[in-house]
C-alpha positions in Angstrom: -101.3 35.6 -105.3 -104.6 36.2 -104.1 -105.1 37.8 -100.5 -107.5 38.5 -98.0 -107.9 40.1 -94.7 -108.4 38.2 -91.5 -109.6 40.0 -87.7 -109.5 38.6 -84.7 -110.0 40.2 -81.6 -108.5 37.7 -78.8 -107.6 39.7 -75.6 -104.3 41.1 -75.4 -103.3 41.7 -79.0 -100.0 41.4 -77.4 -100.4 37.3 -77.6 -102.6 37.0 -80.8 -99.7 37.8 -83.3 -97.2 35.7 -82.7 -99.6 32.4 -83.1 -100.2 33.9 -86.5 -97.0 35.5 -87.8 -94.9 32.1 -88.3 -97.4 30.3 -90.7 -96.9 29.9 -94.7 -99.0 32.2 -96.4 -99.2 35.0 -93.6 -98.0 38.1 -95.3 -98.6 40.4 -92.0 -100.5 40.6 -88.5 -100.9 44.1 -87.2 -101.7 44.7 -84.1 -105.0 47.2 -83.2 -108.3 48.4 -82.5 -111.4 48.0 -83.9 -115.7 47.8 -83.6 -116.3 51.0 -81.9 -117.2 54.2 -83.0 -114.4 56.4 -82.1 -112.0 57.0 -85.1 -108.5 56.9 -84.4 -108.6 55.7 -80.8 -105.2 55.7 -78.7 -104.4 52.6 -76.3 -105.0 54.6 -73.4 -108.7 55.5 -75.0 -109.2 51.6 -75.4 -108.1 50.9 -72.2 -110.8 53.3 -70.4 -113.8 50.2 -72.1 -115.8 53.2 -73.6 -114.5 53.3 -76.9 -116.2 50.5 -78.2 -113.3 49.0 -79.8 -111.0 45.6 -78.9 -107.8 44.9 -79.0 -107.8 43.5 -82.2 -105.0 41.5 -84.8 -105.4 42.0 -88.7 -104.3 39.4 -90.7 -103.7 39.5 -94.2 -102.9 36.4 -95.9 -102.6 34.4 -99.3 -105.2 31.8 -99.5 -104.2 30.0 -101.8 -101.4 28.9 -99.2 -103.4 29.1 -96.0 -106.8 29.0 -95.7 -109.4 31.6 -93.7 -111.2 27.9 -92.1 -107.0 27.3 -90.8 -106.8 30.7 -89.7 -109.9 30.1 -87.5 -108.5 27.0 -86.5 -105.7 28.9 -85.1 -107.9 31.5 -83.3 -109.9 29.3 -81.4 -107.0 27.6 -79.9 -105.1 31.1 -78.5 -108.6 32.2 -76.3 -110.6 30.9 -74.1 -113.9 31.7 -76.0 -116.4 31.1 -72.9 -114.8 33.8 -71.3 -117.5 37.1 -71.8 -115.6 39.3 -69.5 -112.3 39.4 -71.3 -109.3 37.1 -71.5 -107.4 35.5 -68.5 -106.5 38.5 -66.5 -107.3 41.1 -68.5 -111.1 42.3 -68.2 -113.5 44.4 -69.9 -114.4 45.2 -73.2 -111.9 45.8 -74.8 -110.3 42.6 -74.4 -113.5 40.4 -75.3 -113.2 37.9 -77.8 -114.8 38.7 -81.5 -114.2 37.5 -85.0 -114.9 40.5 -87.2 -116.2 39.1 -90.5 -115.1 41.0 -94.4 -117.1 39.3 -96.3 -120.6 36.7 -96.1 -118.6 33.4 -96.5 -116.4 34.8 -93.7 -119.4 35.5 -91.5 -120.2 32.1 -93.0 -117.5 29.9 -92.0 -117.1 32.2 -88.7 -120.2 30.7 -87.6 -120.4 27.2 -88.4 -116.6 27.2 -87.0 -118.4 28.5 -83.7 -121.1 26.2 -83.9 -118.9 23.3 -84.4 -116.6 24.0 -81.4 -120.0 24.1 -79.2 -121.1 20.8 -80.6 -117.2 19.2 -79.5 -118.0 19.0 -76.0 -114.6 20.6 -75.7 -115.9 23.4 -72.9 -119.0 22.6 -70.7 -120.0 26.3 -70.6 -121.1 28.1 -74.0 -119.0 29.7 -76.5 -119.4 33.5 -75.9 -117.5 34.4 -78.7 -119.0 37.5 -80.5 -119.3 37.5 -84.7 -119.3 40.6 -85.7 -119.3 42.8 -89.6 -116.0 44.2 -89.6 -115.6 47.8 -88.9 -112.8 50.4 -89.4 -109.4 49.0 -88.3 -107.1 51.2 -86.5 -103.2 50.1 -86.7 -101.9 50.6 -83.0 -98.6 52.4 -81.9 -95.9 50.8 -83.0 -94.3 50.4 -79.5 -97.6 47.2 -79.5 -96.5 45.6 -83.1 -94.3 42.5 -82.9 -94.0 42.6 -79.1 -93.1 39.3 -78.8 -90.1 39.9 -80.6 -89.6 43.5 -79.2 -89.9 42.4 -75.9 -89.4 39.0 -75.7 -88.8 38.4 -71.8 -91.8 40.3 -70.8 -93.9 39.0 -73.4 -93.0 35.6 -72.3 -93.7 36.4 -68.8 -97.0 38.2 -70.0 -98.2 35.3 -71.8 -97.3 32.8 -68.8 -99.1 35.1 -65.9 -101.8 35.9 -67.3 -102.9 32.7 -67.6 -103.2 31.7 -71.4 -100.7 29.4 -71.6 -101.1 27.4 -68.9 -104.9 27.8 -70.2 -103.8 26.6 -74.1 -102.3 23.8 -72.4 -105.0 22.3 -70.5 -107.6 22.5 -73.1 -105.6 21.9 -76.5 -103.4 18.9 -76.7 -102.3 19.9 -80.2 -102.3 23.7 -78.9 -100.4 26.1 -81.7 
C-alpha cells in the first residue's frame, strides 16, 4: 500500500469529512487548521480570522485504490468555490476555500483541476479557490473529529441551514 496525504480547506470542516470518509481507499480525514503562522492554534484562535489558518480536512489515502484527481473531484462538489468570503453562512478567513498542495504534481493537478472547472461554464462568476504549498497541519479538538457521526442531528441541521446542501443540489446533479 502506498499512501499520500490529501488537504482541503472547504468551510466548516464540520461538512468536509463526511463526503470523504465513506470512499475505498480513504484510510482517515482529520479534521483541522492549517496555512497560518501560529503553531498550535485553538478553534477559538481560528475563529477570531487572525490566525492565518482555515478550517481545514487531512486526508490520507491509498492511491492505488483512489486517486488524488477523484479526491479533487470530490472537493469541488462539497463548496461553492466562487465564494471568496467563506462558505454559505460562515464568513471570513478562516472558512475560505484552499487546496493545500504536498507535492508539485499535486500543485499540478490542483491547478489544471481549477482551470478545468472554469472552462465548464458550470458557475458564471470565477473560481476563487486559493492553491496553496501545504503548511503545518494542526489536528483539531477531538469534540470537531467525526461530528457527523458524533452529532448527527445537529450536523444534519448544520449542513441543511447553512446553505450547502441545498447549494450541492442546485449545482451538481451527480453531487456526492
Amino acid at each position: 500500500m502506498t499512501t499520500q496525504v490529501a488537504t482541503f480547506a472547504g468551510g466548516c470542516f464540520w461538512c468536509m469529512v463526511k463526503p470523504f470518509d465513506r470512499y475505498d481507499g480513504v484510510i482517515s480525514v482529520i479534521s483541522g487548521y492549517t496555512g497560518g503562522d501560529i503553531p498550535n492554534p485553538t478553534y477559538e484562535m481560528v475563529c477570531t480570522n487572525t490566525t492565518g489558518h482555515r478550517e481545514a480536512v487531512q486526508i490520507t489515502f491509498d492511491d492505488s485504490i483512489i486517486s488524488y484527481e477523484e479526491l479533487l473531484s470530490i472537493f469541488w462538489r462539497q463548496i461553492d468555490p466562487t465564494d471568496q468570503g467563506g462558505q454559505f453562512f460562515d464568513r471570513g478567513e478562516s472558512y475560505k476555500t484552499a487546496i493545500f498542495t504536498h507535492s508539485e504534481e499535486q500543485n499540478e493537478l490542483a491547478e489544471t483541476s481549477k482551470l478545468t472547472l472554469q472552462a465548464s461554464g458550470k458557475f458564471n462568476k470565477p473560481i476563487q479557490t486559493d492553491i496553496l504549498p501545504a503548511k503545518e497541519f494542526y489536528k483539531a479538538e477531538e469534540g470537531h473529529q467525526d461530528y457527523y457521526l458524533k452529532n448527527p442531528t445537529h450536523y444534519n441541521r448544520y449542513a441543511v441551514g447553512s446553505g450547502r446542501e441545498n447549494f450541492k443540489k442546485e449545482n451538481w446533479s451527480d453531487h456526492q
